[in-house]
TORKOL-4160 file (C-alpha; in steps of 0.2 Angstrom, whole numbers, padded with zeros to 4 digits, m for minus):
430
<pt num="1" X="0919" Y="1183" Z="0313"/>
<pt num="2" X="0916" Y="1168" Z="0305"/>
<pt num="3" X="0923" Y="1158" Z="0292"/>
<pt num="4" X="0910" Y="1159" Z="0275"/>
<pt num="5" X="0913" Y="1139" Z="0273"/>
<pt num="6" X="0906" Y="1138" Z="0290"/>
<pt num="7" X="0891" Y="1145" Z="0288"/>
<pt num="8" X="0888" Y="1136" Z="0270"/>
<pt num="9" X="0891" Y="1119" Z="0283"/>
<pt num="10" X="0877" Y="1124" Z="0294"/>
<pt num="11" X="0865" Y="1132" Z="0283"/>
<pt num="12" X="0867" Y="1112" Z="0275"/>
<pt num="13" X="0866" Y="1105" Z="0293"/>
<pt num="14" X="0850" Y="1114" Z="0293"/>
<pt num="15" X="0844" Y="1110" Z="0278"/>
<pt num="16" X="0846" Y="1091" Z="0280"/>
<pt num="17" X="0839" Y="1092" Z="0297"/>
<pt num="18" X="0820" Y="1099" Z="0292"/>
<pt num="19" X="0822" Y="1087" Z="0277"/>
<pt num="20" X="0825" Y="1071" Z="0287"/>
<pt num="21" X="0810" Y="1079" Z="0300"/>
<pt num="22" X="0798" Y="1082" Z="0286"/>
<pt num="23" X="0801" Y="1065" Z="0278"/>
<pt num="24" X="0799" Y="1055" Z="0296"/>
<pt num="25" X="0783" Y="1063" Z="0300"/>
<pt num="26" X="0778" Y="1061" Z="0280"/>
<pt num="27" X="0780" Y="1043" Z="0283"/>
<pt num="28" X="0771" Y="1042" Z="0302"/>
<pt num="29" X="0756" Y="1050" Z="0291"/>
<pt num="30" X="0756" Y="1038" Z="0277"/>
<pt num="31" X="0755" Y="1023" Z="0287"/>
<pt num="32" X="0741" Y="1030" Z="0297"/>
<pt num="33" X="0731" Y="1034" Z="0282"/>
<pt num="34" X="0736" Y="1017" Z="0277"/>
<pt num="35" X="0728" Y="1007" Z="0292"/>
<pt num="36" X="0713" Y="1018" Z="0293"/>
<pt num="37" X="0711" Y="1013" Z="0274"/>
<pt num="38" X="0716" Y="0994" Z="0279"/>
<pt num="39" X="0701" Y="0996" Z="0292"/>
<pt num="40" X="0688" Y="1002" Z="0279"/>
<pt num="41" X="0694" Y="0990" Z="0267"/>
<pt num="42" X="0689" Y="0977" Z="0279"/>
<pt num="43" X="0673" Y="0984" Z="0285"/>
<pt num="44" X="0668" Y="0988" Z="0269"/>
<pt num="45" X="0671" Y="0965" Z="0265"/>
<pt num="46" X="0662" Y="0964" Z="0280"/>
<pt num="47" X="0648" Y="0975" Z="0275"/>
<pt num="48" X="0647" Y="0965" Z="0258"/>
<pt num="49" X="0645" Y="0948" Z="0265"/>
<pt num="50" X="0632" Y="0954" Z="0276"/>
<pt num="51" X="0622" Y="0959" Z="0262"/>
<pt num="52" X="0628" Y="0944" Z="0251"/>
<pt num="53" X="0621" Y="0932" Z="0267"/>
<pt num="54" X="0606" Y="0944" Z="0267"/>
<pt num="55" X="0601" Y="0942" Z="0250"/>
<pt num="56" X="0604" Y="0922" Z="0249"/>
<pt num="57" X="0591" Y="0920" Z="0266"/>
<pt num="58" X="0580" Y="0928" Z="0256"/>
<pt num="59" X="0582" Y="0918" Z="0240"/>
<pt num="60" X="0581" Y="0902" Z="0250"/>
<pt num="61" X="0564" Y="0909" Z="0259"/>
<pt num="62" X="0559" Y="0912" Z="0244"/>
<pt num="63" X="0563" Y="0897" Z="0237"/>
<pt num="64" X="0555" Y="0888" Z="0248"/>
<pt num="65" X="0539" Y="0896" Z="0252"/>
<pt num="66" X="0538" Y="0893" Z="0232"/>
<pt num="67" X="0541" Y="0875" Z="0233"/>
<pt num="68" X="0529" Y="0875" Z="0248"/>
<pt num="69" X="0514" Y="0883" Z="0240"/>
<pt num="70" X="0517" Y="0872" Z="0223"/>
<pt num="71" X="0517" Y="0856" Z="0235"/>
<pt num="72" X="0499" Y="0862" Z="0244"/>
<pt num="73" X="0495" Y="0864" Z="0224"/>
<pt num="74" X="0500" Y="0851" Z="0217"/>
<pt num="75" X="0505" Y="0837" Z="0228"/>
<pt num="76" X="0518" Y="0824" Z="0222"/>
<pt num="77" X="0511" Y="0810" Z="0213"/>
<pt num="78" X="0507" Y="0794" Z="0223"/>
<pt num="79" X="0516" Y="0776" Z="0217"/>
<pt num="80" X="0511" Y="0771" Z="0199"/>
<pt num="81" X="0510" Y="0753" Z="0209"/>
<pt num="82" X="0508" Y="0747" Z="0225"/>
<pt num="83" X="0507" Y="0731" Z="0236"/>
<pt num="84" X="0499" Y="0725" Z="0250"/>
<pt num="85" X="0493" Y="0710" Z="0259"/>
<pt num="86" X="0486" Y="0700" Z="0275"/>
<pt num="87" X="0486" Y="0682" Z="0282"/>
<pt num="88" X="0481" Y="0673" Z="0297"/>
<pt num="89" X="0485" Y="0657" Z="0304"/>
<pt num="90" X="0474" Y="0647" Z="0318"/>
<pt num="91" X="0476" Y="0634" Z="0329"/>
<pt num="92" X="0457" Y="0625" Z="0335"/>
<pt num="93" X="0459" Y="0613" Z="0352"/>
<pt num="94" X="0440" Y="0605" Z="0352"/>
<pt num="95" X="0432" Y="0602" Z="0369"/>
<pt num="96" X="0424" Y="0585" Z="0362"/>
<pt num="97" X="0440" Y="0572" Z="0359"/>
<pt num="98" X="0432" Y="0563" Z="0344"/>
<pt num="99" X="0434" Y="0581" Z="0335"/>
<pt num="100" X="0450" Y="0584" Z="0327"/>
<pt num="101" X="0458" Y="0598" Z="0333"/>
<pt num="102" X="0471" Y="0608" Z="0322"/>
<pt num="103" X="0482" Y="0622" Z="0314"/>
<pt num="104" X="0478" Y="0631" Z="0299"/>
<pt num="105" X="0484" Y="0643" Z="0289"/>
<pt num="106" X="0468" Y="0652" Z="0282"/>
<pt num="107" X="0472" Y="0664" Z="0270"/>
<pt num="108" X="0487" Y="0672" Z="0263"/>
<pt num="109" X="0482" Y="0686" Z="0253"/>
<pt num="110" X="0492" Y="0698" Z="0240"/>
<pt num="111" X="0485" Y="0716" Z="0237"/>
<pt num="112" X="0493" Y="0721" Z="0218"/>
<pt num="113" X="0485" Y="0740" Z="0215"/>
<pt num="114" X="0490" Y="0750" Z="0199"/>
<pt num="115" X="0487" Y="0771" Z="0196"/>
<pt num="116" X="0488" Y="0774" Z="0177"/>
<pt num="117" X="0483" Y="0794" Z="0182"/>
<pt num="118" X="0477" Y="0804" Z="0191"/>
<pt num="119" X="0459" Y="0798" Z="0187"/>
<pt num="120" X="0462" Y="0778" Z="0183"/>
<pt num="121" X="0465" Y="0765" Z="0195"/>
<pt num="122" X="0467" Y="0746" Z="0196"/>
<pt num="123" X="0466" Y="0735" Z="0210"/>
<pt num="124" X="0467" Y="0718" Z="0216"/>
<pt num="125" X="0468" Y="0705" Z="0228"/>
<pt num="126" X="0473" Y="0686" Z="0225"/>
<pt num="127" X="0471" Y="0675" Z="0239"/>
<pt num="128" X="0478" Y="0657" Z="0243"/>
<pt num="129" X="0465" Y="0647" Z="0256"/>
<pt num="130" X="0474" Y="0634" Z="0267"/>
<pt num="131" X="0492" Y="0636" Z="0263"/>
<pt num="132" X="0491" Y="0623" Z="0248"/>
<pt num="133" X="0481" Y="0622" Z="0235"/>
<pt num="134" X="0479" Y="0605" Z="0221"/>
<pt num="135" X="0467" Y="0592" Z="0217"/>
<pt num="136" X="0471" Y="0583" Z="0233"/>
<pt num="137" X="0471" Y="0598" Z="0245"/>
<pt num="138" X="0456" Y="0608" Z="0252"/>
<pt num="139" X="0467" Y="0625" Z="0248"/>
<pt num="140" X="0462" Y="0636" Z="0234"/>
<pt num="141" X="0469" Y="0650" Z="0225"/>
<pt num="142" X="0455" Y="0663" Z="0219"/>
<pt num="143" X="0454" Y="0680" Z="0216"/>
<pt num="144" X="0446" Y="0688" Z="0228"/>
<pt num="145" X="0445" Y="0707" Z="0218"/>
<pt num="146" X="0450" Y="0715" Z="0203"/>
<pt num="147" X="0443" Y="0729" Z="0195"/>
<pt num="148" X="0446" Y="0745" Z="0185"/>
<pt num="149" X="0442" Y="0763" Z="0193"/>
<pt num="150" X="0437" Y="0777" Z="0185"/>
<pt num="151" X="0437" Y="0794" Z="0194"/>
<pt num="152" X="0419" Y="0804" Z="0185"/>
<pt num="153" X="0418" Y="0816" Z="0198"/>
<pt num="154" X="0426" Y="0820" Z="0216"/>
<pt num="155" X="0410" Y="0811" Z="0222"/>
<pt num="156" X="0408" Y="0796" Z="0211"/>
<pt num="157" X="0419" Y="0783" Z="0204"/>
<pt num="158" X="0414" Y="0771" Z="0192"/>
<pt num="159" X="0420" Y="0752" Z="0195"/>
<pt num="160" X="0419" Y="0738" Z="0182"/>
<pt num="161" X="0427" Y="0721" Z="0186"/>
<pt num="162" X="0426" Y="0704" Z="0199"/>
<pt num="163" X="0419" Y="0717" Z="0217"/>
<pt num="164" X="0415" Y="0715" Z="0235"/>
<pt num="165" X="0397" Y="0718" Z="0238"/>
<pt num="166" X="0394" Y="0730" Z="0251"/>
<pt num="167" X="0385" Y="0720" Z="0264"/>
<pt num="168" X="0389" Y="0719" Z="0284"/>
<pt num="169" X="0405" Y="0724" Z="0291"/>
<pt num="170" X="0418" Y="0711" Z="0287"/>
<pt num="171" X="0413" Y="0709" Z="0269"/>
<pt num="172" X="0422" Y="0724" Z="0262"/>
<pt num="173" X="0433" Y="0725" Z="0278"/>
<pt num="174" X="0441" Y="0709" Z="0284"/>
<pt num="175" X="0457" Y="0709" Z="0287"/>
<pt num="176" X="0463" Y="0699" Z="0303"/>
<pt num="177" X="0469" Y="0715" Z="0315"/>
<pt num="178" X="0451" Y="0724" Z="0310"/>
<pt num="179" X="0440" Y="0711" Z="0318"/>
<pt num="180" X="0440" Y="0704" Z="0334"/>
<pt num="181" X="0441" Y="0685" Z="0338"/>
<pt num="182" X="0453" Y="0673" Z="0329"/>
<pt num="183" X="0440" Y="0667" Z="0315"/>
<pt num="184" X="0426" Y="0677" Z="0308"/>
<pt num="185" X="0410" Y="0679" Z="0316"/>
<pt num="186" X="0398" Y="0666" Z="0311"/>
<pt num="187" X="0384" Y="0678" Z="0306"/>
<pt num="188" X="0395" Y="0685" Z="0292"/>
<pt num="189" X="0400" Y="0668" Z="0288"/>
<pt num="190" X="0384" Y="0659" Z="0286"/>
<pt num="191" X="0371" Y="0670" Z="0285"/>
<pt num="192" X="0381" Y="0685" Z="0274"/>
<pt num="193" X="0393" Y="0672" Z="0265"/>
<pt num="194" X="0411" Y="0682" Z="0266"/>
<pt num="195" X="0418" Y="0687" Z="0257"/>
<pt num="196" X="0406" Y="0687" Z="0245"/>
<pt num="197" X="0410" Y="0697" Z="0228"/>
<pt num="198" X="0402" Y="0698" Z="0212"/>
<pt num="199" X="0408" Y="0703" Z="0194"/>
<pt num="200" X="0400" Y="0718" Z="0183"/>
<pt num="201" X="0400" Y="0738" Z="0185"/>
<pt num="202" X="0395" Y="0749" Z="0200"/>
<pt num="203" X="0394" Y="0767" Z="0205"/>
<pt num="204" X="0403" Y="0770" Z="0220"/>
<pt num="205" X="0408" Y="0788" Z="0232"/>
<pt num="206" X="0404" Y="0798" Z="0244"/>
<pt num="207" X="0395" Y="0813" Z="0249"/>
<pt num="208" X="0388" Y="0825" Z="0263"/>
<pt num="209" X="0409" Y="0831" Z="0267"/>
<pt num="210" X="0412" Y="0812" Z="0262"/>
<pt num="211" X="0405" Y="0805" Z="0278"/>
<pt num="212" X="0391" Y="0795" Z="0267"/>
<pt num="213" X="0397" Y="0781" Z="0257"/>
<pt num="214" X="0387" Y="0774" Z="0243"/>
<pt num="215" X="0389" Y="0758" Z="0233"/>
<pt num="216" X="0376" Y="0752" Z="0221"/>
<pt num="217" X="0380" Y="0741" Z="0205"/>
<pt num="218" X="0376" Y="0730" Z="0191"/>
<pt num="219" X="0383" Y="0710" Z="0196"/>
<pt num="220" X="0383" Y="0692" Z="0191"/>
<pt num="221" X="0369" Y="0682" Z="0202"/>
<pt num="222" X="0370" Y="0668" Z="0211"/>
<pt num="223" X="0369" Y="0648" Z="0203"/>
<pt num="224" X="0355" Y="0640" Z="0209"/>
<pt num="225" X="0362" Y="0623" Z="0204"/>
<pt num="226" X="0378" Y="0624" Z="0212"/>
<pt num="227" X="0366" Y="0620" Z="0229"/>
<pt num="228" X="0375" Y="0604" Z="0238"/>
<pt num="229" X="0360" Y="0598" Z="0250"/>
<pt num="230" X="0368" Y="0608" Z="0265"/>
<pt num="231" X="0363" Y="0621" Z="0273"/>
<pt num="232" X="0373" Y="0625" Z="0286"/>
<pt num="233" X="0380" Y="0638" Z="0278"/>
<pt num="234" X="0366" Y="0645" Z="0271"/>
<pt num="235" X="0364" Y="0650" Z="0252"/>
<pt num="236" X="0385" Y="0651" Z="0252"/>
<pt num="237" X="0387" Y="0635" Z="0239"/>
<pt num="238" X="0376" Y="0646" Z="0225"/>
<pt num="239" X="0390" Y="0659" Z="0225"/>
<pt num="240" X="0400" Y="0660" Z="0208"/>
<pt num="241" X="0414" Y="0671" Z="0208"/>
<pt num="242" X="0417" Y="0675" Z="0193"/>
<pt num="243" X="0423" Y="0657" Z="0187"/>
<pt num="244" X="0413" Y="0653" Z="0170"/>
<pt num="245" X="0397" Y="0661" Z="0181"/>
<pt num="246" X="0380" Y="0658" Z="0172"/>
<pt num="247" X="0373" Y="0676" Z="0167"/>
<pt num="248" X="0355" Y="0671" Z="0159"/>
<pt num="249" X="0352" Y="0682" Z="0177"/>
<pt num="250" X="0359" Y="0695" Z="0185"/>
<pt num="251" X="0358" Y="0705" Z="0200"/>
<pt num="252" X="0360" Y="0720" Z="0209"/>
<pt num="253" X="0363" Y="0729" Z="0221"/>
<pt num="254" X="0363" Y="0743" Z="0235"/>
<pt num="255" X="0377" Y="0748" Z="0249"/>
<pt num="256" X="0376" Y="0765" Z="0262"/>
<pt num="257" X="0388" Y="0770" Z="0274"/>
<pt num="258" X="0387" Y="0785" Z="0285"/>
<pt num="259" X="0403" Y="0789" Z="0297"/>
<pt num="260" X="0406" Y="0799" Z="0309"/>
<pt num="261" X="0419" Y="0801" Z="0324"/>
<pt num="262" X="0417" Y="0786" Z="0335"/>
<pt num="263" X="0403" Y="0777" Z="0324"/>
<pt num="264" X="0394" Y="0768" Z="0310"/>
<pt num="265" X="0379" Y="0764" Z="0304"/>
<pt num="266" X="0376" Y="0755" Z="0287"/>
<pt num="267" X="0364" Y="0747" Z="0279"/>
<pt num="268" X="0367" Y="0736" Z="0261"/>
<pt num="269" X="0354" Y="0725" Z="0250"/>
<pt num="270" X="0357" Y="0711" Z="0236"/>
<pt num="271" X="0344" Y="0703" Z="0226"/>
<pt num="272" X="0344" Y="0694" Z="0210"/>
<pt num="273" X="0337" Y="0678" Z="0203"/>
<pt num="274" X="0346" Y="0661" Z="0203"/>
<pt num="275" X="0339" Y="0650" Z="0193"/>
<pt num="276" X="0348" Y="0657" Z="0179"/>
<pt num="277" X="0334" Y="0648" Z="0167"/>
<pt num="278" X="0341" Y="0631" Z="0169"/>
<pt num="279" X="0356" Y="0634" Z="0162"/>
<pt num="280" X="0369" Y="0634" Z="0177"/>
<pt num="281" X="0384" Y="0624" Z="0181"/>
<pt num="282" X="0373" Y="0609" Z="0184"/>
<pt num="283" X="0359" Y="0610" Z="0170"/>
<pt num="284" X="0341" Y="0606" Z="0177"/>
<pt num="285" X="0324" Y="0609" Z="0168"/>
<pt num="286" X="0316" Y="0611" Z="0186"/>
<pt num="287" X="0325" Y="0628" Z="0184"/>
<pt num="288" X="0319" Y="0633" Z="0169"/>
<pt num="289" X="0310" Y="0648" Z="0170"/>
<pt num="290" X="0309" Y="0649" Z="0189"/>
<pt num="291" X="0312" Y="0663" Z="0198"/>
<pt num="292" X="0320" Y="0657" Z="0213"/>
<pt num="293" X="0326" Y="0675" Z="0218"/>
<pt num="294" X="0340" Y="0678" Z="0231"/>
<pt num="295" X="0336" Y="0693" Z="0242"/>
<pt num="296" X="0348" Y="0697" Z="0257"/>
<pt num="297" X="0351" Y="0713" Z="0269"/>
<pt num="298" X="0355" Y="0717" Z="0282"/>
<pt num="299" X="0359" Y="0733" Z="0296"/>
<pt num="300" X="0373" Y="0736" Z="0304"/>
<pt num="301" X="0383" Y="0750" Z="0319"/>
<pt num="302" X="0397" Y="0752" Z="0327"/>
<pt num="303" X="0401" Y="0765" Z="0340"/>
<pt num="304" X="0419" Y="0769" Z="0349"/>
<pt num="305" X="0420" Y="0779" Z="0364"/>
<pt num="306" X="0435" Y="0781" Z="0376"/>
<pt num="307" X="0443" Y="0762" Z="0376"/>
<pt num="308" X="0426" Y="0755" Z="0373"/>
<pt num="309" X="0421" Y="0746" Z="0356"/>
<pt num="310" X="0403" Y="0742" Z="0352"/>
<pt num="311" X="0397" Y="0731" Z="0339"/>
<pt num="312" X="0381" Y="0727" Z="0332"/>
<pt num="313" X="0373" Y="0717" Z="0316"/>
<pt num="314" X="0357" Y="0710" Z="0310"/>
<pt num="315" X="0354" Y="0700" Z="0293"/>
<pt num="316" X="0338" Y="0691" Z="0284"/>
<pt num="317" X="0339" Y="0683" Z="0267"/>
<pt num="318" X="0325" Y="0673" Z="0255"/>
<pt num="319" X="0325" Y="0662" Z="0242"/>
<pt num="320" X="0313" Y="0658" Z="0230"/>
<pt num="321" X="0306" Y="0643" Z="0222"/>
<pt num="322" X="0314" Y="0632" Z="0235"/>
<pt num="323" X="0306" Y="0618" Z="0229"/>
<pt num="324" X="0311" Y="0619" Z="0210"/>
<pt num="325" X="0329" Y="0617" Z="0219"/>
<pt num="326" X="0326" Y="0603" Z="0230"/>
<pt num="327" X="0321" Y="0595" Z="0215"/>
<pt num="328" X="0336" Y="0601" Z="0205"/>
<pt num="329" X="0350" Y="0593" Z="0217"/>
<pt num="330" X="0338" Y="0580" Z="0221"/>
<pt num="331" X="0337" Y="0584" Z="0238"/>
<pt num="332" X="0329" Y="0569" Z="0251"/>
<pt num="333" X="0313" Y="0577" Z="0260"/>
<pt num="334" X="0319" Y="0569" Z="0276"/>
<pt num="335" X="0336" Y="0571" Z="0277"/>
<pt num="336" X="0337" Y="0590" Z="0283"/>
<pt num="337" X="0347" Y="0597" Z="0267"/>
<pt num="338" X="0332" Y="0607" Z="0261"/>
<pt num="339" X="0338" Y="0623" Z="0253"/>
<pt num="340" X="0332" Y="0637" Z="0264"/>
<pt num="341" X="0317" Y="0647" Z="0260"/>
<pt num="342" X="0321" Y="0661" Z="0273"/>
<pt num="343" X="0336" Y="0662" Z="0284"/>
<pt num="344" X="0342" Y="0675" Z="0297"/>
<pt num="345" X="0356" Y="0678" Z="0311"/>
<pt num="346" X="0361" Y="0693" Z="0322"/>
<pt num="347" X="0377" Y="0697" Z="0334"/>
<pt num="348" X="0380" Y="0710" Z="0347"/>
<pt num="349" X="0397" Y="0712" Z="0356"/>
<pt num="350" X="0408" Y="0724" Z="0367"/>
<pt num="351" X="0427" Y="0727" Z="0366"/>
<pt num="352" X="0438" Y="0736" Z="0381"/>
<pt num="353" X="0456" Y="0743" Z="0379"/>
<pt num="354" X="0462" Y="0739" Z="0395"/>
<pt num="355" X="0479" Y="0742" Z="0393"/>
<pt num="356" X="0489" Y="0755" Z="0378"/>
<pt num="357" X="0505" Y="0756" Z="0377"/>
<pt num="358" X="0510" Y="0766" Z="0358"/>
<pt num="359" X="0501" Y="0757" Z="0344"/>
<pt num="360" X="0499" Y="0742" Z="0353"/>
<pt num="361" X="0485" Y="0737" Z="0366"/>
<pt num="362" X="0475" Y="0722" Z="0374"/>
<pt num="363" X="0458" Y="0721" Z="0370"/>
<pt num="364" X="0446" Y="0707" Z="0378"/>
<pt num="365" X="0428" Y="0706" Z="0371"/>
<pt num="366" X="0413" Y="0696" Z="0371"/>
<pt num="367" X="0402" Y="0693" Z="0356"/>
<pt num="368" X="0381" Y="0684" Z="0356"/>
<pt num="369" X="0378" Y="0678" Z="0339"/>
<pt num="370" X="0360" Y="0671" Z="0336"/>
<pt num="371" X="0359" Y="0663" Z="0318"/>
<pt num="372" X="0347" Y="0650" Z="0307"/>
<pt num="373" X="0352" Y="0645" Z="0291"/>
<pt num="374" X="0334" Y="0637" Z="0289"/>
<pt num="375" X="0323" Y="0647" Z="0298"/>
<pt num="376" X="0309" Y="0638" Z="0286"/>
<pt num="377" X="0309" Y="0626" Z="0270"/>
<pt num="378" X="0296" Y="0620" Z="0258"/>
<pt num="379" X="0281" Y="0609" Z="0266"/>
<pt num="380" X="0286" Y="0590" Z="0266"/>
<pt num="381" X="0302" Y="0594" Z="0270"/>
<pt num="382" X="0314" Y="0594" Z="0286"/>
<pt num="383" X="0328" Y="0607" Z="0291"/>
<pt num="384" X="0345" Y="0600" Z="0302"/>
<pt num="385" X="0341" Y="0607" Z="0321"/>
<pt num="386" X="0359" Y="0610" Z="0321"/>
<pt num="387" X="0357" Y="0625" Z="0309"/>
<pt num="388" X="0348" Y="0634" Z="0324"/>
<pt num="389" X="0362" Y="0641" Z="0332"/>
<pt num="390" X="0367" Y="0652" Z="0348"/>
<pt num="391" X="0385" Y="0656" Z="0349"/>
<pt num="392" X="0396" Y="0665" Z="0364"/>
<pt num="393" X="0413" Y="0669" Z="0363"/>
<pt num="394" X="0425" Y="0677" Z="0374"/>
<pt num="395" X="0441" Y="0682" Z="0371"/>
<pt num="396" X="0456" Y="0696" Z="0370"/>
<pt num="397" X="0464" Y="0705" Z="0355"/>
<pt num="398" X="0486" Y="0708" Z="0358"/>
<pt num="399" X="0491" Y="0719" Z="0345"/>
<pt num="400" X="0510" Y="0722" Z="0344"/>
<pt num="401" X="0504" Y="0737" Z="0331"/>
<pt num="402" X="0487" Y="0742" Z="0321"/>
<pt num="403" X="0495" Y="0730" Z="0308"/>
<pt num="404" X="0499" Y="0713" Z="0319"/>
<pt num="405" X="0490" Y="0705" Z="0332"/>
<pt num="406" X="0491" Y="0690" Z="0343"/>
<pt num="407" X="0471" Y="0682" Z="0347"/>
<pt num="408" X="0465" Y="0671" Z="0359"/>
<pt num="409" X="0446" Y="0666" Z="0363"/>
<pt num="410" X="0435" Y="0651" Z="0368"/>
<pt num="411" X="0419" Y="0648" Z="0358"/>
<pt num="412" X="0403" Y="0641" Z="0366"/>
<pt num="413" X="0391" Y="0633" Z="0354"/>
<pt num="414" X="0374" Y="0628" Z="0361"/>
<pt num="415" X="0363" Y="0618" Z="0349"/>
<pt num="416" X="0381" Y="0608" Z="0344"/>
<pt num="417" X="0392" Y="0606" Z="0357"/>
<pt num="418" X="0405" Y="0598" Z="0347"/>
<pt num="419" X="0410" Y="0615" Z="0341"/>
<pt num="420" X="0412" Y="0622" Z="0358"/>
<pt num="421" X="0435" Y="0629" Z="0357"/>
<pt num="422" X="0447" Y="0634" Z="0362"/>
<pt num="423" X="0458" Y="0647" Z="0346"/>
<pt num="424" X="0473" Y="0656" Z="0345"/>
<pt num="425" X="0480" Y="0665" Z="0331"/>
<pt num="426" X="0490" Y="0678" Z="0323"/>
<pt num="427" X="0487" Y="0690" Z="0311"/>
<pt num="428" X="0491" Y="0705" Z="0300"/>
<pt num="429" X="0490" Y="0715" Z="0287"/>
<pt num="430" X="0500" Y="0729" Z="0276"/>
């Protein structure tokens, strides 16, 4: 029989044992529930910054398809001002050795344009002639545009300032990598004087999904006085530029355009009269009241397919009461200066990219010019048989880009030999 002490010892033996059991597997629970509510903790984050991420792609779409669709509505604003320019310089070696040959820089040209808004524009173009220009130079400095723009309508744009008038290619077009040949074609020299410009108001846009351009305006006219006996470049000493230009007569006149992918064809007209009532640069009463009326078109295409660039132009101009001029300038019947009564000239030429690389390319061509400065004068007296002129030149384009290019070409002159090349030159524009 046992001792009473001995069973109180074990009954607390016992009772210690199921406490320390109970509190061990108490424990073993807690930290169970404890990493499985460490592990929903930490999906739960992940679950969050899922949804954040989510939610913040969609703000940035949506942002951004925002910004998109308020671009295509309303696009940025272009430059209040802008610059540009062009230039060309040219080196002439003459067949004939009594002819100087030389190195020129012909035009170096600053393009200044200005939008006041959306509908308001100005632009300009101020040009130096010959690198330097004084009172014992041949340069000059001249402004060669500037007008005001005013947008009426999407189609129509009202234009009032000093303006090129829309005839032939190279009049409204003439920067160096444009045209092909170191110096301008002689048609669009002599017979259309480029660049040729005018001061007064036009109407100008375009219509037909803008692939017809029209031009038509309201201009100073030309100055019969300011005739110098020569003819050789046609009508191109009546011009006035804008520079104190007699207006006792104006002139207008007319410019269409139609484009299409690969061609051209334009036509453009100009007529007004010169005598401005005797009261030009050179005052003359032989003038006064005449009507010795300048009219000059002409017609015009270009076609591009594949590497091949075709060219084509035809001009006629008249002049009206010759006579009262010759008499103006005192003009000797036999010496061959007489101012032209009618004079035309036409070209044709061909261009072939044989070789493309990027923006730049090699372009040989060939261009026939046909032009007369005094196709006929006034009876008693005599034209200059040099003014009857045929003209071939062959010669290759090098553009590094569509803003620079390299030329070379040989000019063949048969009425005047003298003339007859060899040019290079370089070009650009931007």
């Amino acid at each position: 029989m046992h001792h009473p002490g001995f069973k109180l010892t074990l009954l607390a033996a016992l009772v210690g044992f199921s406490f320390n059991a109970h509190a061990e597997s108490s424990t073993t629970s807690l930290e169970a529930k404890l990493d499985q509510l460490q592990q929903e903790m930490a999906t739960l984050k992940q679950q969050l910054a899922d949804e954040k991420a989510a939610r913040q792609t969609q703000l940035n779409n949506a942002v951004k398809d925002a910004v998109a669709s308020n671009l295509a509505d309303n696009p940025p604003p272009e430059p209040d001002t802008s610059i540009g320019g062009y230039g060309e310089l040219s080196y002439s070696n003459y067949r004939d050795g009594s002819v100087k040959d030389q190195v020129d820089f012909n035009r170096f040209v600053l393009f200044l344009g200005h939008r006041f808004n959306d509908r308001l524009r100005f632009y300009s173009e101020l040009e130096i002639e010959h690198a330097v220009s004084s009172a014992d130079d041949k340069g000059e400095v001249e402004v060669e545009q500037g007008y005001i723009e005013y947008n009426l309508t999407p189609k129509a744009n009202l234009r009032a300032g000093l303006m090129l008038v829309p005839l032939g290619i190279l009049n409204e077009t003439h920067e160096p990598p444009t045209y092909y040949g170191v110096l301008r074609n002689e048609v669009e020299t002599r017979i259309i004087p480029s660049t040729m410009r005018a001061a007064g108001v036009a109407l100008q846009g375009r219509v037909l999904d803008n692939a017809l351009e029209y031009n038509v305006g309201l201009v100073t006219s030309f100055d019969a006085s300011k005739y110098e006996g020569d003819a050789s470049y046609g009508i191109h000493d009546l011009h006035t530029e804008a520079s104190e230009a007699a207006a006792n007569n104006l002139a207008v006149y007319a410019g269409l355009n139609y484009r299409q992918p690969g061609w051209l064809l334009g036509a453009g007209l100009y007529t007004g009269n010169t005598a401005q009532n005797g009261n030009g640069e050179n005052p003359s009463v032989f003038l006064e009241g005449k009507n010795a009326r300048l009219t000059l078109w002409d017609v015009h295409a270009k076609y591009s397919i594949g590497d091949l660039d075709l060219q084509a132009l035809y001009a006629r101009g008249t002049l009206g009461d010759t006579l009262a001029i010759n008499q103006a300038v005192a003009v000797v019947p036999a010496s061959g200066g007489a101012a032209p009564k009618s004079f035309y000239g036409w070209y044709g030429q061909a261009a072939y990219h044989v070789w493309k690389s990027g923006d730049m390319r090699l372009s040989p061509f060939v261009r026939y010019e046909r032009y007369n400065t005094q196709a006929s004068v006034d009876a008693g007296y005599t034209t200059d048989p040099l003014n009857d002129e045929t003209v071939t030149t062959v010669g290759a384009n090098f553009n590094l880009s569509r803003e620079v290019v390299f030329k070379a070409d040989y000019q063949n002159y048969k009425t005047d030999n003298k003339k007859d090349r060899f040019d290079l030159g370089v070009g650009y524009m931007f």
